[in-house]
VOTOR-158828 format. One record per residue (C-alpha): residue in one letter; x, y, z. Coordinates in steps of 0.25 Angstrom, whole numbers, padded with zeros to 4 digits, always signed. Each point is the difference from the previous one (the first is absolute). Layout:
<vogus>
AXYZ ...
</vogus>
This chain:
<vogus>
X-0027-0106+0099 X-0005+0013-0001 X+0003+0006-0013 X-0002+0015+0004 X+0009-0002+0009 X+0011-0004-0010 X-0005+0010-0010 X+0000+0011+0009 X+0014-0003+0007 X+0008+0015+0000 X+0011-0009-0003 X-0005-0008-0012 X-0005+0012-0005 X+0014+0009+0001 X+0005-0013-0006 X-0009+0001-0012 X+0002+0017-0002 X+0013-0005-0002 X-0003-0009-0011 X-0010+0008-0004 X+0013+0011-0003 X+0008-0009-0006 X-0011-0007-0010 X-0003+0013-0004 X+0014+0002-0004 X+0000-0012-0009 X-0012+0005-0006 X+0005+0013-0003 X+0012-0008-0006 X-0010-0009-0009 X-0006+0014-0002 X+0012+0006-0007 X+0003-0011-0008 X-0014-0003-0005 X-0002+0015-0003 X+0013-0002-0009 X-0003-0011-0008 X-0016+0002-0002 X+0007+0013-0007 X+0009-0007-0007 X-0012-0008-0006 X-0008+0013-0004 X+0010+0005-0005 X+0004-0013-0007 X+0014-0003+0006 X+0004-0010+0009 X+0004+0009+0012 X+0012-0005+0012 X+0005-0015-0006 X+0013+0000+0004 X+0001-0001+0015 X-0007-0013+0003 X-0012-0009-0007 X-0009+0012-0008 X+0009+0011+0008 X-0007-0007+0014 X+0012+0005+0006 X+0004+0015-0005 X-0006+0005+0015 X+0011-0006+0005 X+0010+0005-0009 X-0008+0014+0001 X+0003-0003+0016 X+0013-0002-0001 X+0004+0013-0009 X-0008+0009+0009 X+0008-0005+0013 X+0013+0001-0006 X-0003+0014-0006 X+0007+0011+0004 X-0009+0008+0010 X+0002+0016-0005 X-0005+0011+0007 X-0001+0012-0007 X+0009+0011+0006 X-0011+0011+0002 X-0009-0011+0006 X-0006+0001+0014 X+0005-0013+0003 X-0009-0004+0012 X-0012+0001-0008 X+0007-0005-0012 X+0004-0013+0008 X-0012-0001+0010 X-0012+0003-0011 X+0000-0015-0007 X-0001-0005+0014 X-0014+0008+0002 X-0003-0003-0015 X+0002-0015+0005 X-0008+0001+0014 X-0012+0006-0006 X-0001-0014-0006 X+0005-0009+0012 X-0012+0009+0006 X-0009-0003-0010 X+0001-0014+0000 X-0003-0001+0015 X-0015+0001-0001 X+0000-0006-0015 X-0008-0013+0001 X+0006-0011-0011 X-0011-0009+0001 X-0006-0011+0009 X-0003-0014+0005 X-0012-0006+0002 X+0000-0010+0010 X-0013-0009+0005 X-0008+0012-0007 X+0006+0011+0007 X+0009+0010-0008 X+0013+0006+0006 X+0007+0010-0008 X+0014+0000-0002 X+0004+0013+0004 X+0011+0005+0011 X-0010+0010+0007 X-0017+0003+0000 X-0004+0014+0002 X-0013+0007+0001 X+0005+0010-0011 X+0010-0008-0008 X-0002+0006-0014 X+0001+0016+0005 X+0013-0006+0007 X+0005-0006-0012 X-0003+0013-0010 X+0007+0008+0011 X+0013-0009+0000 X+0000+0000-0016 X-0001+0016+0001 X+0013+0000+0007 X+0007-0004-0012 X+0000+0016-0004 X+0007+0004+0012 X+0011-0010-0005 X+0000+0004-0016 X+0001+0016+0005 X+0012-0003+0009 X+0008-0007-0010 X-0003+0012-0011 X+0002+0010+0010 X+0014-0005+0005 X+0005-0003-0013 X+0002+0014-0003 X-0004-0003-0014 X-0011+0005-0010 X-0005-0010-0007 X-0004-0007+0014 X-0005+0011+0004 X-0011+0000-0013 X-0003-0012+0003 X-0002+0000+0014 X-0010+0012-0002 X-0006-0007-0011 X-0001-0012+0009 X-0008+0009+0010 X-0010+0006-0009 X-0005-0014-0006 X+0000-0006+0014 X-0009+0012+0008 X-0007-0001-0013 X-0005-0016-0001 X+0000-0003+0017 X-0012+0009-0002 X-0008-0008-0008 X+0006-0012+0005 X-0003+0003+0014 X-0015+0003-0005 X-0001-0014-0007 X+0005-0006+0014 X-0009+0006+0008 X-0011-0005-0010 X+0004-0016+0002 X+0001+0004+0015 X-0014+0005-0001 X-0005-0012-0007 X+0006-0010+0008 X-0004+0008+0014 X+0015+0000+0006 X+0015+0005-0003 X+0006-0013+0003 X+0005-0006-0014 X-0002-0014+0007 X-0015+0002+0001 X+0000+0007-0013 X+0004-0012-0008 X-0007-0009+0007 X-0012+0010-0002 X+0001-0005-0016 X-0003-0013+0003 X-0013-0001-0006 X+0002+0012-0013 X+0013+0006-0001 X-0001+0016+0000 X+0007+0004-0013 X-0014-0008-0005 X-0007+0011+0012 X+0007+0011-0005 X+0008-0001-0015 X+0003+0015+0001 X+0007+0000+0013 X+0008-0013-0004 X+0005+0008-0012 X+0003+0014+0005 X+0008-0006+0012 X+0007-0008-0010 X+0005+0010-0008 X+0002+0009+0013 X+0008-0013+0007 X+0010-0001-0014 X+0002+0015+0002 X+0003+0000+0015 X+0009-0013-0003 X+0006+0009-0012 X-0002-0011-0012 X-0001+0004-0013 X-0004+0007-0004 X-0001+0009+0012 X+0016-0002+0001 X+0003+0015-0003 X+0009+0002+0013 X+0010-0008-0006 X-0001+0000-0015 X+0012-0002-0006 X-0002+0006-0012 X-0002+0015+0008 X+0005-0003+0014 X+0012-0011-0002 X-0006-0008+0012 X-0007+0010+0006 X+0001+0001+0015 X+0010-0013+0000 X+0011+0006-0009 X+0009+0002+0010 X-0001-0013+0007 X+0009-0012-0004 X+0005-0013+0008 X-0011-0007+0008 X-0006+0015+0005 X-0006-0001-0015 X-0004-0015+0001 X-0006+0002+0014 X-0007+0014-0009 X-0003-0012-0009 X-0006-0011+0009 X-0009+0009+0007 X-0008+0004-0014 X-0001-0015-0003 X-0004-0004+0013 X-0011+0012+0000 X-0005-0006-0014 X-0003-0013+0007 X-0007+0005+0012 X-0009+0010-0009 X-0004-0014-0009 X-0002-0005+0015 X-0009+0013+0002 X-0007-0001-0014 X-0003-0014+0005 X-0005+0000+0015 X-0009+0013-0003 X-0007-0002-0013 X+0004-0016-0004 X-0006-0007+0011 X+0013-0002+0008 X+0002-0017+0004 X-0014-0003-0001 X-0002-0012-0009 X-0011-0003-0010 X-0013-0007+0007 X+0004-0013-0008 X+0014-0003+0008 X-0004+0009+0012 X-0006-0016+0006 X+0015-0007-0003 X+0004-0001+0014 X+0014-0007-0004 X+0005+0010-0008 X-0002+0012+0007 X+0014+0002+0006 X+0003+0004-0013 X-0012+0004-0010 X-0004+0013+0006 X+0016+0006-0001 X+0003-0006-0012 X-0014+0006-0007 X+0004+0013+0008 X+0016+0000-0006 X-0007-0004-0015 X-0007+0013+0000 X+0012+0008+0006 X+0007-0007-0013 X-0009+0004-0009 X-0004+0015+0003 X+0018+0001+0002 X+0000-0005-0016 X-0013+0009-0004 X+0009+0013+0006 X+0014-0005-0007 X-0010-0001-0014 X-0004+0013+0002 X+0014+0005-0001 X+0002-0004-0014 X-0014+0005-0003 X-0003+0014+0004 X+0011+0013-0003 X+0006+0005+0012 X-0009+0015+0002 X+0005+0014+0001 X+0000+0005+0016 X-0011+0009-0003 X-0010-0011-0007 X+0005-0007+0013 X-0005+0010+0009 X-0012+0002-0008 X-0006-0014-0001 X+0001-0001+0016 X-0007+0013+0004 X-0010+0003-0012 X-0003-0015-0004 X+0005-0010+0012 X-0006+0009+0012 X-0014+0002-0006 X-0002-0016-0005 X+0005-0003+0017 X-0010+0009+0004 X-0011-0006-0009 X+0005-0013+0003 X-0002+0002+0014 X-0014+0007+0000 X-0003-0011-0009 X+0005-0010+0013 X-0008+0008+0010 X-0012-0001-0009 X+0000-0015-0001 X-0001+0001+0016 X-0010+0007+0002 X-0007-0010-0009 X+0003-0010+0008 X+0007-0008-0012 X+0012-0003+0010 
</vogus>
């Protein structure tokens, strides 16, 4: 039986985009409730209890209020936008998720990565498809006709021309390192030494650049509610806010899955299980959703432990601090070429 030939079936493969979709859902899902109750514990309380064993299922109670909401427009509104800019908010993920590997199989040695599509120049694809996302957020302040949106739609622009900057820098960095744009044979470049152990720096900065573009505290300044009621989304009710909703959850867990594949070493596996034929089916995706796991609890910790900062400190720490650590970061990479240490 030729197992490429399985593997590579358009079929099977727009089977598993499919699956890909709807597992990504879920973990947006677990992502809300985990978020909720690693909160609670910080803040010692117990967090959603009621709705099903340790509030397991509040998402769905969450689910069912949302559906059977009223769905308001505002009077003023331009309601094709209004309606029609969660849709593209939505889409810039689906898009996203089309050239997002989510891990891989190894099978009589060779590795086939579990991904719905390869291309030459995946991560500048992916990057563009997340970028979209602002289209979506100035639509739905801009037909809401209201200014508290507004703010926080232009907030939302100037931290995101701000930090794709140096975040752009950091990926053309890895790509540089690992001599290609596709994020397949960048993670499988890190098999022998991962490149946040090559290049610290650019791990951090496009961290911190990553939590911003993603608007995690405490970059969240576009929908403060302290200032800003919810920002850009205070308008929005019914499942138009949970779609609003959805879409930053499911971007937190594709930039983890980012974090991962550029600096962590993506699927590979240590040396010592890397010769246990039996077990790797399921050893390389489950070592790769592990770190996702991880880096996802690291950002909801830093939630609770870093003060939401003033737009203008915001702006500041990309363009006077972020920027010339990227640039160093990559003259740093260009320097380790030319020495031949890669």
């Amino acid at each position: 039986m030729d197992i490429e030939a399985i593997i590579y079936n358009p079929i099977l493969r727009g089977i598993f985009g499919l699956c890909i979709m709807g597992a990504v859902f879920g973990g947006a899902c677990v992502a809300v409730w985990f978020e909720r109750k690693l909160s609670a514990d910080v803040q010692q309380r117990y967090g959603p209890m009621r709705v099903g064993p340790h509030g397991l299922l509040q998402l769905v109670a969450d689910a069912i209020k949302l559906f059977t909401k009223e769905d308001i427009i505002p009077k003023n509104a331009d309601k094709l936008l209004f309606t029609s800019a969660p849709i593209l908010l939505m889409g810039s993920v689906f898009l996203m998720l089309v050239a997002m590997p989510f891990g891989a199989i190894i099978i009589d040695g060779q590795s086939y990565v579990l991904a719905a599509t390869e291309m030459d120049i995946s991560i500048l694809y992916i990057e563009a498809m997340s970028a979209i996302s602002i289209i979506g957020i100035f639509m739905v302040a801009y037909s809401a006709n209201n200014k508290f949106s507004v703010l926080g739609a232009f907030r939302n622009f100037a931290r995101m021309i701000g930090y794709e900057v140096p975040l752009g820098i950091c990926v053309v960095s890895v790509a540089i390192m690992a001599g290609s744009l596709n994020i397949v044979e960048i993670a499988e470049a890190q098999s022998p030494l991962w490149f946040i152990i090559m290049q610290p720096l650019g791990a951090i900065v496009f961290f911190i650049a990553l939590m911003a573009d993603m608007g995690r505290l405490p970059f969240d300044q576009n929908e403060s509610e302290e200032e800003l009621i919810a920002g850009w989304m205070t308008e929005y009710t019914s499942m138009r806010f949970g779609y609003c909703f959805f879409a930053e959850y499911i971007h937190l867990i594709l930039g983890s899955m980012l974090v991962v594949l550029l600096f962590l070493g993506g699927w590979n596996l240590p040396a010592f299980l890397t010769n246990i034929t039996i077990l790797g089916i399921i050893l390389p995706t489950a070592f790769f959703l592990l770190k996702v796991a991880l880096v996802i609890l690291f950002i909801i910790m830093i939630r609770w432990a870093v003060p939401r900062y003033r737009i203008d400190q915001v702006v500041d720490l990309s363009w006077k601090k972020l920027l010339p650590l990227a640039l160093l970061n990559l003259g740093w990479v260009i320097a380790l070429g030319l020495l031949g240490v890669y």
